[in-house]
PyMOL Python script that loads the backbone (N, CA, C, O; Angstrom):
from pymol import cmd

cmd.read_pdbstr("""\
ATOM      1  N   UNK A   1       5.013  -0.556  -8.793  1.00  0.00           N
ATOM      2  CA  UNK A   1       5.660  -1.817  -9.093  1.00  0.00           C
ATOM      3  C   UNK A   1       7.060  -1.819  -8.471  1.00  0.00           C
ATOM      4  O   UNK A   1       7.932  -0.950  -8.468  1.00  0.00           O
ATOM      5  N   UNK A   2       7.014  -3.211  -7.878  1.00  0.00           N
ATOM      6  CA  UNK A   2       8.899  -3.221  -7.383  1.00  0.00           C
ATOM      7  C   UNK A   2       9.818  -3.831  -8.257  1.00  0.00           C
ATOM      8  O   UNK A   2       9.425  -4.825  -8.869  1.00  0.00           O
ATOM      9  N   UNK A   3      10.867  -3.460  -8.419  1.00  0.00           N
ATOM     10  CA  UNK A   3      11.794  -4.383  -9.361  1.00  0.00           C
ATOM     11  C   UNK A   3      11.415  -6.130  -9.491  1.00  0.00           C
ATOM     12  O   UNK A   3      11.178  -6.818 -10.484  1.00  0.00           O
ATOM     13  N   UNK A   4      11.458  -6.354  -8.524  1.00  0.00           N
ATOM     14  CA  UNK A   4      11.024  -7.741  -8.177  1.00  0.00           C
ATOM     15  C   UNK A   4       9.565  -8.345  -9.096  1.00  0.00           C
ATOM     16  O   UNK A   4       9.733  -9.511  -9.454  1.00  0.00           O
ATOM     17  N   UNK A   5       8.367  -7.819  -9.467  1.00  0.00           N
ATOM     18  CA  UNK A   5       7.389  -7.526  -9.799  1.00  0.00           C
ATOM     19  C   UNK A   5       6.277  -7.678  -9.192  1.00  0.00           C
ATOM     20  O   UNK A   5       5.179  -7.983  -9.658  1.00  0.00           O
ATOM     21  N   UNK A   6       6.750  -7.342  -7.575  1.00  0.00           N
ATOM     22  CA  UNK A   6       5.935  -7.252  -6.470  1.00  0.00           C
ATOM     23  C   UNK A   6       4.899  -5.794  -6.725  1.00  0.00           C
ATOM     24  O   UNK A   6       5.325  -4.911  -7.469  1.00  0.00           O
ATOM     25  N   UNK A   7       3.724  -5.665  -6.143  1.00  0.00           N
ATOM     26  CA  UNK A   7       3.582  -4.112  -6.293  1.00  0.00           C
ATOM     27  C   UNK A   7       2.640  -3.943  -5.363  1.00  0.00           C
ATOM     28  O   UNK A   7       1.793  -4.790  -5.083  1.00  0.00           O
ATOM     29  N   UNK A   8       2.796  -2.375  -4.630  1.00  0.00           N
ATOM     30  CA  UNK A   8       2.100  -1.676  -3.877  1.00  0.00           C
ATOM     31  C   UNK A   8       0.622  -1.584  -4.387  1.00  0.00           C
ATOM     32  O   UNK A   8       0.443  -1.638  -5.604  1.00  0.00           O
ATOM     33  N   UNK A   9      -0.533  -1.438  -3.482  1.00  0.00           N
ATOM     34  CA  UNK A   9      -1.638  -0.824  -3.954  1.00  0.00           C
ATOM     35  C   UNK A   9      -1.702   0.108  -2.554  1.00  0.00           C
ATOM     36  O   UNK A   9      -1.350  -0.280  -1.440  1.00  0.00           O
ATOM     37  N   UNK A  10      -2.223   1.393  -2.881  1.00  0.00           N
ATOM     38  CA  UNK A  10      -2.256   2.372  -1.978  1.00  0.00           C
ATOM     39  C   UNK A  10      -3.481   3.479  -2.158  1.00  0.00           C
ATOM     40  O   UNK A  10      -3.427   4.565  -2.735  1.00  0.00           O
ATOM     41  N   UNK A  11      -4.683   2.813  -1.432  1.00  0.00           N
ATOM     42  CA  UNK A  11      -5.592   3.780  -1.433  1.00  0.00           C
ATOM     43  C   UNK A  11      -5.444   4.699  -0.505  1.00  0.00           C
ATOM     44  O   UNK A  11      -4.609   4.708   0.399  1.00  0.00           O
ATOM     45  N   UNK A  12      -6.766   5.948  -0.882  1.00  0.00           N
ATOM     46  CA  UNK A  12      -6.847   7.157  -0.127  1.00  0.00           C
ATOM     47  C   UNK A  12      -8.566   7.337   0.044  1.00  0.00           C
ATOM     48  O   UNK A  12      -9.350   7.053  -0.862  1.00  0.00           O
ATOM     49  N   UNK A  13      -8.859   7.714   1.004  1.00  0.00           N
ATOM     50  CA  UNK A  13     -10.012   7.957   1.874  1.00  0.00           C
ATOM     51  C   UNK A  13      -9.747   9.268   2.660  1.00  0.00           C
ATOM     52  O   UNK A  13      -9.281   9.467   3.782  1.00  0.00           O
ATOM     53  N   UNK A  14     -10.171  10.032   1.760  1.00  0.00           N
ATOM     54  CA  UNK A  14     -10.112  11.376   2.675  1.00  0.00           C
ATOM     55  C   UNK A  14      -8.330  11.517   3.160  1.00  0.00           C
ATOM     56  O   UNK A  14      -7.352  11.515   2.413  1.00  0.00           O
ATOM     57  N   UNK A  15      -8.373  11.616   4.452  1.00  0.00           N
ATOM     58  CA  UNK A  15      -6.966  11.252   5.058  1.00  0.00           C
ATOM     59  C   UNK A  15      -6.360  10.330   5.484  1.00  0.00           C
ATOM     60  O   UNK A  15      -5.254  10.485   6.002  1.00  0.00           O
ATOM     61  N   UNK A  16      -7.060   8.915   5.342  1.00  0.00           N
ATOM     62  CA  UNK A  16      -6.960   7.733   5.796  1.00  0.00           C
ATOM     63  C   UNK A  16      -6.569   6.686   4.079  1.00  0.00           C
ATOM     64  O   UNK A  16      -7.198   6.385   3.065  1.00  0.00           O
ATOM     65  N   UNK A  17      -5.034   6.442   4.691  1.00  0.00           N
ATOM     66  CA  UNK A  17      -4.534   5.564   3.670  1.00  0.00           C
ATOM     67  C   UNK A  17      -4.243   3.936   3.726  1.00  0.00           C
ATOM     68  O   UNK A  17      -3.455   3.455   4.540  1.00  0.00           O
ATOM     69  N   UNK A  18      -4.607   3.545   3.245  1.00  0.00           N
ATOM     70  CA  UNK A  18      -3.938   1.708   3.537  1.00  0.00           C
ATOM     71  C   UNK A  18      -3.320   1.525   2.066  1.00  0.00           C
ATOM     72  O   UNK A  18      -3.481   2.022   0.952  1.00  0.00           O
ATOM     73  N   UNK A  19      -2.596   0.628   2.619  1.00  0.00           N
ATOM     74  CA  UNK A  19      -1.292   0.111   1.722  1.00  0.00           C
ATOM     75  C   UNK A  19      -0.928  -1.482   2.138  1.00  0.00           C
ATOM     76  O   UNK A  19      -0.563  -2.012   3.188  1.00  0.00           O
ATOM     77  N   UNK A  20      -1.252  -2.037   0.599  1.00  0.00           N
ATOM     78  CA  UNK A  20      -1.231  -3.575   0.692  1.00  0.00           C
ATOM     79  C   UNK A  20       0.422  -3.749  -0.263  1.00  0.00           C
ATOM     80  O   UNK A  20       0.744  -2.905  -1.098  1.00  0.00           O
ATOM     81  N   UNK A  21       1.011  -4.565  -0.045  1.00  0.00           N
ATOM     82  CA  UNK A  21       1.880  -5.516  -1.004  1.00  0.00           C
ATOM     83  C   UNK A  21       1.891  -6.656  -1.248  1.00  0.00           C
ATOM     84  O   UNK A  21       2.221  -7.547  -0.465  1.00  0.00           O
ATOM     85  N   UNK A  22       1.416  -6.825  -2.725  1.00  0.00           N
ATOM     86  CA  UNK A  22       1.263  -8.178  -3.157  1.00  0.00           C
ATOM     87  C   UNK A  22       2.466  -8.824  -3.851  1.00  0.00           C
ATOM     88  O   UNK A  22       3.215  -8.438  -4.748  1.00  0.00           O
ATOM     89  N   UNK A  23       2.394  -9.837  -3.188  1.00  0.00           N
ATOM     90  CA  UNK A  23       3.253 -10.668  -3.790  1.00  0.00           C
ATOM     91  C   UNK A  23       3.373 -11.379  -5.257  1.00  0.00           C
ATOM     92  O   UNK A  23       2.380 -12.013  -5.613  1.00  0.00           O
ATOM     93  N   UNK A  24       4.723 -11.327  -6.323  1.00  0.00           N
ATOM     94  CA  UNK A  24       4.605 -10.999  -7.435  1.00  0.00           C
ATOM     95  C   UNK A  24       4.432 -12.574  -8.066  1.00  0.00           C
ATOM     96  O   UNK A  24       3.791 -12.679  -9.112  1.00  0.00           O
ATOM     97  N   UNK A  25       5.066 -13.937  -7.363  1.00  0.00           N
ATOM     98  CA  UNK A  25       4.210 -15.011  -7.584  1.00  0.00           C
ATOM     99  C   UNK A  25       2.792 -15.682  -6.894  1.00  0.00           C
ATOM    100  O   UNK A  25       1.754 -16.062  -7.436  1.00  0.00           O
ATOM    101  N   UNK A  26       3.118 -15.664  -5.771  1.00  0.00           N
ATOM    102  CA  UNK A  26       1.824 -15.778  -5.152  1.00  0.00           C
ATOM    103  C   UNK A  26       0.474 -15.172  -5.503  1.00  0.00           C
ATOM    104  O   UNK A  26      -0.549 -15.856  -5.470  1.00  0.00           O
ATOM    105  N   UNK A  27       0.474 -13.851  -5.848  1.00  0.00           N
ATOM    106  CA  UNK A  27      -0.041 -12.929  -5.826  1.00  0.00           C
ATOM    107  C   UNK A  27      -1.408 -12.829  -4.270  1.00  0.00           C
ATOM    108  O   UNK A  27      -2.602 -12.571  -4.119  1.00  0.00           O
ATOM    109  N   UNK A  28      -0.207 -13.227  -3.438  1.00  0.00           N
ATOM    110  CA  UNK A  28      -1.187 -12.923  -1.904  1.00  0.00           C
ATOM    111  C   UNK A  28      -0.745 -11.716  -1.301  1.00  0.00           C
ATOM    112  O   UNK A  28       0.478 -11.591  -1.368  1.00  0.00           O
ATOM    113  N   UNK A  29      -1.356 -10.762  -0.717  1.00  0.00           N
ATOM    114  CA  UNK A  29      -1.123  -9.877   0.355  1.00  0.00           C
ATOM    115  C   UNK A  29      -0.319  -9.883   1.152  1.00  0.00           C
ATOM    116  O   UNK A  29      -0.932  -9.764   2.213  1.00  0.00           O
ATOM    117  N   UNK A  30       1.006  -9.964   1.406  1.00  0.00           N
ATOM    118  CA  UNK A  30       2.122 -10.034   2.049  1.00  0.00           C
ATOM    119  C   UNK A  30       2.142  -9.134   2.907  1.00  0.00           C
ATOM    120  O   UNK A  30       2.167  -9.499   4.082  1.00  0.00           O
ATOM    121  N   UNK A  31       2.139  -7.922   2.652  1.00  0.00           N
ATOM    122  CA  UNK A  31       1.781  -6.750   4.254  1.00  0.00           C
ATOM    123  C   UNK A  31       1.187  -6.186   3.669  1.00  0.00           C
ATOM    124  O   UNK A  31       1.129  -6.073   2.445  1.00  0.00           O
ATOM    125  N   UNK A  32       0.453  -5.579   4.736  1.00  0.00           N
ATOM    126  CA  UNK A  32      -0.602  -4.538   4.616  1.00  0.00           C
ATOM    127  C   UNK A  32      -0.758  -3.549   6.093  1.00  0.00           C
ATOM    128  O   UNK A  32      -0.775  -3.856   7.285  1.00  0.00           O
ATOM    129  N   UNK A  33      -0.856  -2.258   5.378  1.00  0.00           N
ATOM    130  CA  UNK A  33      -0.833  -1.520   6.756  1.00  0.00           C
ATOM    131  C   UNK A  33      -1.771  -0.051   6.543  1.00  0.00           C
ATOM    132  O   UNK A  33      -2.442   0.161   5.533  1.00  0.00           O
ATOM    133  N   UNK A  34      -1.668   0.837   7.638  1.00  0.00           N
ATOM    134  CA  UNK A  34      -2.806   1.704   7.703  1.00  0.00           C
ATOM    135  C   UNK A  34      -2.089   3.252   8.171  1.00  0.00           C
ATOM    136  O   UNK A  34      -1.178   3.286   8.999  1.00  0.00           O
ATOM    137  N   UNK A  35      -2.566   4.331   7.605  1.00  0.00           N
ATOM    138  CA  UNK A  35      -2.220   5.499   8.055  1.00  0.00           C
ATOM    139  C   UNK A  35      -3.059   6.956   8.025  1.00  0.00           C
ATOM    140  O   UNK A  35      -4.290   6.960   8.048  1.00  0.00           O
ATOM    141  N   UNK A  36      -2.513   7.811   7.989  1.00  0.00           N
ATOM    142  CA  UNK A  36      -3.162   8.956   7.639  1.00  0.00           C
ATOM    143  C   UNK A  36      -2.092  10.327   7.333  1.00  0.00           C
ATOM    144  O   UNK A  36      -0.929  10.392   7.730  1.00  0.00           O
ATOM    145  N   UNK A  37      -2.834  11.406   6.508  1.00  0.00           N
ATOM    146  CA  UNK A  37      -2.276  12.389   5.912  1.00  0.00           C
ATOM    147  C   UNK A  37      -2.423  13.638   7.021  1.00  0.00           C
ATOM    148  O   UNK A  37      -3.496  14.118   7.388  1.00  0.00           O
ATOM    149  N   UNK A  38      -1.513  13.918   7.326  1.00  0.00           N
ATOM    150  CA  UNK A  38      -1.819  15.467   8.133  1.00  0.00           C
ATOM    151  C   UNK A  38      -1.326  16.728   7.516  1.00  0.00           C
ATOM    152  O   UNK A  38      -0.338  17.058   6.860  1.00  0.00           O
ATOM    153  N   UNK A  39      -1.999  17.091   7.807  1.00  0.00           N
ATOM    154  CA  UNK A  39      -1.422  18.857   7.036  1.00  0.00           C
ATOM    155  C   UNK A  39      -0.727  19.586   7.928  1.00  0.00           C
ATOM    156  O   UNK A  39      -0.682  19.814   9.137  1.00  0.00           O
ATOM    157  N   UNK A  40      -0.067  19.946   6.663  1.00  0.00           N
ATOM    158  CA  UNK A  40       1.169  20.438   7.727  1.00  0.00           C
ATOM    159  C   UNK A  40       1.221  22.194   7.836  1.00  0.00           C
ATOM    160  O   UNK A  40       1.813  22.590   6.831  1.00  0.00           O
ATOM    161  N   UNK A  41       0.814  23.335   8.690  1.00  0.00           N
ATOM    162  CA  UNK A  41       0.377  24.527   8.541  1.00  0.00           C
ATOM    163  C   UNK A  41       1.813  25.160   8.066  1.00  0.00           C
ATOM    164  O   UNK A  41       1.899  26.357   7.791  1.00  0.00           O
TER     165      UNK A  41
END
""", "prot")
cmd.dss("prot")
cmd.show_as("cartoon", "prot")
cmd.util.cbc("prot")
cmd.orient("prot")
Protein backbone atom coordinates (compact mmCIF):
# COMPACT_ATOMS: atom_id res chain seq x y z
CA UNK A 1 0.00 0.00 0.00
CA UNK A 2 1.15 3.67 -0.78
CA UNK A 3 0.40 6.47 1.51
CA UNK A 4 -1.79 7.76 -1.09
CA UNK A 5 -3.95 4.41 -1.00
CA UNK A 6 -2.57 3.46 -4.23
CA UNK A 7 -1.08 -0.17 -4.03
CA UNK A 8 1.42 -2.42 -5.66
CA UNK A 9 0.52 -6.01 -6.66
CA UNK A 10 3.70 -7.99 -7.30
CA UNK A 11 3.70 -11.47 -8.45
CA UNK A 12 6.41 -14.16 -8.69
CA UNK A 13 6.80 -16.99 -11.25
CA UNK A 14 9.74 -18.81 -10.62
CA UNK A 15 12.17 -15.82 -11.50
CA UNK A 16 9.92 -13.84 -13.49
CA UNK A 17 8.15 -10.91 -11.65
CA UNK A 18 5.44 -8.37 -12.82
CA UNK A 19 4.35 -5.52 -10.93
CA UNK A 20 1.07 -3.63 -11.49
CA UNK A 21 -0.02 -0.19 -9.66
CA UNK A 22 -3.40 0.45 -9.13
CA UNK A 23 -4.80 3.37 -8.82
CA UNK A 24 -6.42 4.23 -5.38
CA UNK A 25 -9.66 6.03 -6.98
CA UNK A 26 -9.91 4.74 -10.22
CA UNK A 27 -8.89 1.58 -9.23
CA UNK A 28 -7.28 1.10 -12.95
CA UNK A 29 -3.78 -0.20 -13.63
CA UNK A 30 -1.70 2.80 -13.91
CA UNK A 31 1.79 1.03 -14.60
CA UNK A 32 2.67 -2.11 -14.93
CA UNK A 33 5.97 -3.65 -15.64
CA UNK A 34 8.09 -6.91 -15.91
CA UNK A 35 11.35 -8.41 -14.50
CA UNK A 36 13.34 -11.10 -13.14
CA UNK A 37 15.35 -12.41 -10.02
CA UNK A 38 19.01 -13.40 -10.51
CA UNK A 39 21.13 -15.02 -8.11
CA UNK A 40 23.72 -13.61 -7.10
CA UNK A 41 26.89 -16.36 -6.48
Amino acid sequence: MLPNGSFWLVQQNDRQLTIEETHYGSKQVWKRGAGSVDKIA
